[in-house]
N, C-alpha and C positions, 0 to 999 in steps of 0.2 A: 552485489549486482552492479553498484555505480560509486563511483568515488564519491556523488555527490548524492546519494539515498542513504542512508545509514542505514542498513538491516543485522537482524541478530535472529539466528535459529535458537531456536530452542529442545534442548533435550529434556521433558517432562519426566520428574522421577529417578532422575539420576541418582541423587543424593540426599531420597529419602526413602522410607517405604509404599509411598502410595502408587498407589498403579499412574504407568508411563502413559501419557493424553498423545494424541497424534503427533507426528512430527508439526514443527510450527515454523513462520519463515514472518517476521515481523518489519516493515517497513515502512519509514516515514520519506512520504511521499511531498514536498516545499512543492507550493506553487509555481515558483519562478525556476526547479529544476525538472530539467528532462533527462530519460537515461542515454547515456549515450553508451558506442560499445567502448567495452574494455581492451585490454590489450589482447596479444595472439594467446595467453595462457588459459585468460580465462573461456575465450573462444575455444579451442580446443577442448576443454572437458568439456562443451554444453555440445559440440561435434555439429552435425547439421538440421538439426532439427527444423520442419517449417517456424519461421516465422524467427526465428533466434538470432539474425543477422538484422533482421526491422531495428529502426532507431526508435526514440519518442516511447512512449507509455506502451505501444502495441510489442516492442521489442523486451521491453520490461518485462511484463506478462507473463510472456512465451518463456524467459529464461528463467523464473522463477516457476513454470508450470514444469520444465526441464528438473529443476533441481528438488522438487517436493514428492514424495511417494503421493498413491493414489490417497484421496482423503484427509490429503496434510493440508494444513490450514496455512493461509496467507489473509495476517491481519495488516491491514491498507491506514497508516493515521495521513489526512490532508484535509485540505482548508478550501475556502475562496478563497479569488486573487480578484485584481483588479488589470484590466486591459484594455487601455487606452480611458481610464476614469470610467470603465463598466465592469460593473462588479460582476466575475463569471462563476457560476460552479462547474467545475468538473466533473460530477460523480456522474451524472449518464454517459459521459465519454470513457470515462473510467472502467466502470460495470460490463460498458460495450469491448472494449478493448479487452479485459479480463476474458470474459463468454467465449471469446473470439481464438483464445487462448489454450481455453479449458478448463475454467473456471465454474465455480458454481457458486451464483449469490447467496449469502444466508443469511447476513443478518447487516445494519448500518445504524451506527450509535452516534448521535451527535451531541457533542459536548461544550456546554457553553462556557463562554469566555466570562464569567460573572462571579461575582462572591454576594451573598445575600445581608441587606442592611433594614433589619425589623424585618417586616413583612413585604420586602420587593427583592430583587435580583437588583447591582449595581454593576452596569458592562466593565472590566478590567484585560481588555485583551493585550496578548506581549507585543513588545514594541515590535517586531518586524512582522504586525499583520496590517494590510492592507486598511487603509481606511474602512471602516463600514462593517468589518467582515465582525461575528458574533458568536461564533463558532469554529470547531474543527470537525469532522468526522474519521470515526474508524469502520471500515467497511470489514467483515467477515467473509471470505471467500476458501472452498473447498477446490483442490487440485480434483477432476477426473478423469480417472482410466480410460482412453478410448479405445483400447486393443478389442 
């Protein structure tokens, strides 16, 4: 999607016997990165799709709703950031940009930054998170067919 999102599909069931899960399209989503486009190549296979030339998260979206069959899962891992020392979430902008796309919510897992000492949780988040931040989340979102 972007030099600077890592993604990884997935083919379920390739190389085993259990039955194949939907197509899957996994991306981690850094606070401090936006997508920008790629070069002329990978423009060309996504062709002209609305919204597929958008920069920023709304242009994300669109090319990942381009590349996923109807029902194919796009699992979303991102965090808070801090902007200008205020701690922001993304995820309503996120979900909004997704919708907008062709996306369908389905589920959002938040995952704390903590290991448990007796009976408490103790924060341990990795060093390139934002001061404050306590978590990460992974959003589950469905590609759908609008034909």
């Amino acid at each position: 999607m972007d030099t600077r999102i890592p993604c990884t599909d997935g083919d379920h069931g390739a190389e085993t016997d259990a039955p194949a899960g939907p197509p899957t399209l996994l991306a981690e989503l850094h606070p401090d990165a936006l997508p920008a486009l790629n070069d002329g190549a990978m423009l060309a296979r996504l062709g002209t799709a609305p919204g597929v030339m958008d920069g920023g998260w709304p242009g994300f979206f669109h090319r990942a709703h381009h590349l996923l069959p109807p029902d194919g899962l796009l699992l979303l891992a991102t965090r808070q950031r801090r902007d200008a020392g205020v701690l922001t979430d993304p995820l309503g902008t996120l979900i909004a940009c997704a919708r907008s796309a062709g996306f369908r919510y389905l589920q959002h897992i938040a995952i704390a930054y903590a290991h448990p000492v007796g009976d408490r949780l103790v924060p341990c988040p990795p060093g390139d998170a934002s001061p404050g931040v306590a978590h990460c989340d992974l959003l589950v979102l469905s590609a759908i067919n609008h034909a």
